[in-house]
N, C-alpha and C positions, 0 to 999 in steps of 0.2 A: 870842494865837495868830496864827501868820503867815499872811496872805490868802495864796489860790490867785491864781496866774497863768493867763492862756490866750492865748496866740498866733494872732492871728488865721490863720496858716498852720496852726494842727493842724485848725481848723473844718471839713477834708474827714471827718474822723476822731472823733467820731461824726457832726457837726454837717452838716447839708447845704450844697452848696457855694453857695447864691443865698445861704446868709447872708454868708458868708466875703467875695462879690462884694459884696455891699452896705457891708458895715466897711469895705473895702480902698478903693469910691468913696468914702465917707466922714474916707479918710487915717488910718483906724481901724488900729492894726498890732497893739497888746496891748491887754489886757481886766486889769483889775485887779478880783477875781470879791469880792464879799462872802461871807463866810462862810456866811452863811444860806442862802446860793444851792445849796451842794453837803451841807453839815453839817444831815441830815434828824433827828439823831439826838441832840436835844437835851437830853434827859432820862435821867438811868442805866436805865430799863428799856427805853429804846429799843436800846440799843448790843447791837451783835450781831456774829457773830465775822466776819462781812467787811466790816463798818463800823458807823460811828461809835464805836469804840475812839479814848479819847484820851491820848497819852503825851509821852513827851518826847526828846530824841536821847540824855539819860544813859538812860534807860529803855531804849533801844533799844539801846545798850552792854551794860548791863546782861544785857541778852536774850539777845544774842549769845557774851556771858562765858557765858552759862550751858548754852548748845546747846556751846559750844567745850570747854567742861568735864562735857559727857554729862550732864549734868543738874543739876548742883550750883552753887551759888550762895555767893561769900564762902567758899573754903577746902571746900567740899564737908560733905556730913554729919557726916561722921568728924573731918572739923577746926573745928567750930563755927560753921560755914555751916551753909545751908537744901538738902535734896535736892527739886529742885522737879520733876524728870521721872528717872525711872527710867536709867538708860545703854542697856538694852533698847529703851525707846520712843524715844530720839533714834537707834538705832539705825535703827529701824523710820520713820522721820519723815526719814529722809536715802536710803532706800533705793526706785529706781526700780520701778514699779510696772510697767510695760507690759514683755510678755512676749519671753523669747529675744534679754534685749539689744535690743530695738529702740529708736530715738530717735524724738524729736516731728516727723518726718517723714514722707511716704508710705512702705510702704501702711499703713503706722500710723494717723496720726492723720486725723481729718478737717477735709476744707478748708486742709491744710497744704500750705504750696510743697514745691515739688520741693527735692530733695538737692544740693548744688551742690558741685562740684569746688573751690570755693573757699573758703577756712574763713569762717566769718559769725557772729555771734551778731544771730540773729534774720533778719529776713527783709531783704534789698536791702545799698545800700551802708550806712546808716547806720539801720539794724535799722527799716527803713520798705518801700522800695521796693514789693510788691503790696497791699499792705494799703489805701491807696486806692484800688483796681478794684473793690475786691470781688469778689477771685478767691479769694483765701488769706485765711485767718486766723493774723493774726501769732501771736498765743499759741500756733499748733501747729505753729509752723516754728521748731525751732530743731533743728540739727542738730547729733549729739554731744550731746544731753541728753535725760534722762529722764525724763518726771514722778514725782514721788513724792507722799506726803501732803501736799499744799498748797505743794510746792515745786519745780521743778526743781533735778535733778544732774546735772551734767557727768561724763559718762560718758568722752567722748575730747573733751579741750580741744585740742589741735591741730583739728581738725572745726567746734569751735563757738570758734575765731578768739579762742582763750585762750591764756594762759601757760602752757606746755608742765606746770608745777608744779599749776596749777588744776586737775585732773582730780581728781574729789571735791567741787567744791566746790559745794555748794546756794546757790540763791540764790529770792528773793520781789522782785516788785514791786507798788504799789499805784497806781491810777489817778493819783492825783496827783502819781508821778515820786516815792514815800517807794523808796527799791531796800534791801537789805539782802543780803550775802552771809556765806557761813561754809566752810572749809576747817578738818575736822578735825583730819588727816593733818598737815596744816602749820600750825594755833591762829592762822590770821589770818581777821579777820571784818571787814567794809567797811560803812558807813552811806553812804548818799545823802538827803540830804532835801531837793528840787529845788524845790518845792511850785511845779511845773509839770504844765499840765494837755496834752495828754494820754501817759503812761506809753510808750508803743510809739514815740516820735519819739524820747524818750530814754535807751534802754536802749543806745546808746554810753557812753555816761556811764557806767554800772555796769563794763561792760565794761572803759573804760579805766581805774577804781579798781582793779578786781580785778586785771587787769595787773600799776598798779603797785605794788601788795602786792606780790604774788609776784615781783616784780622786786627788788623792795628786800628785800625776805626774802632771795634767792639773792645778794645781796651782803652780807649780815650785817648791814641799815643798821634792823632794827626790833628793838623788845626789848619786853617786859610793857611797862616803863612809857611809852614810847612809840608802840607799836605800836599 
């Protein structure tokens, strides 16, 4: 299993900043984290649905073939695949939950940054900026998206600093920079597995995958088997 990282620079984020200051006089810059340090969950009845799940990046292909195909796995039920979620429930599992159209912004969400004239995913220049004041919470500043069942969707990707094509598209992140995204509408789904700690410093990253999906989609350059 690949160790986690941690940059002495993300240590504002959860970590307090006298530690950050002590690594930095120590010439201290990365942390290279044991496993055991974050992986609480080391027995199968430990694993539970927001951690200690353990998989692998086909797995997570896999995952995504299957949300891209409404539920069906390997050719679908009817073609001697596996039906593993209804087309109802990924319906239901992609669709925003917070009322009249609103996005993970004010007067929506709490602790979220304000709205910005300028399209953004996430908060500041590089999906960071208030998130170390402790004024906002990143998780509920993204603007042009919507939460849904354990997911956001981009509701207006022009708004949330997407490819004009990205509008639909769900995506998940996990503390340690795992990102995944899915576009129904357009059957392209994106992996990130950064195994960087912590998650809010690198949601550019997702960002600029899903970009170039949908970029190289609009010039015809991905196909099934390389897409």
């Amino acid at each position: 299993m690949p160790r986690l990282h941690w940059d002495v620079s993300d240590l504002e984020f959860p970590g307090p900043t006298p530690l950050r200051a002590l690594l930095r006089s120590l010439g201290v810059r990365r942390l290279r984290l044991p496993s055991w340090l974050f992986d609480w969950h080391l027995l199968p009845h430990q694993a539970r649905g927001d951690a200690g799940l353990k998989s692998t990046a086909d797995d997570w292909c896999r995952l995504l073939q299957v949300l891209l195909a409404d539920g069906a796995l390997g050719g679908g039920a009817q073609g001697g695949g596996s039906r593993l979620l209804s087309a109802s429930s990924v319906d239901e599992l992609c669709r925003s939950v917070l009322p009249r159209g609103a996005d993970l912004t004010p007067p929506y969400a709490l602790g979220a940054a304000p709205a910005s004239a300028t399209p953004r995913f996430g908060v500041g220049d590089a999906g960071l900026g208030a998130v170390y004041d402790g004024t906002h919470r990143y998780a509920n500043s993204f603007q042009g998206q919507g939460g849904a069942l354990g997911l956001n969707v981009v509701l207006d990707a022009e708004a949330a600093g997407l490819h004009p094509a990205a509008t639909g598209t769900c995506w998940w992140h996990g503390v340690g920079s795992t990102f995944f995204s899915f576009n129904r509408e357009r059957n392209l789904g994106c992996v990130v597995l950064a195994q960087n700690y912590v998650a809010a410093k690198r949601l550019g990253a997702l960002a600029s995958v899903i970009n170039a999906a949908h970029e190289l989609d609009e010039r015809g350059e991905l196909s099934s088997s390389n897409g």
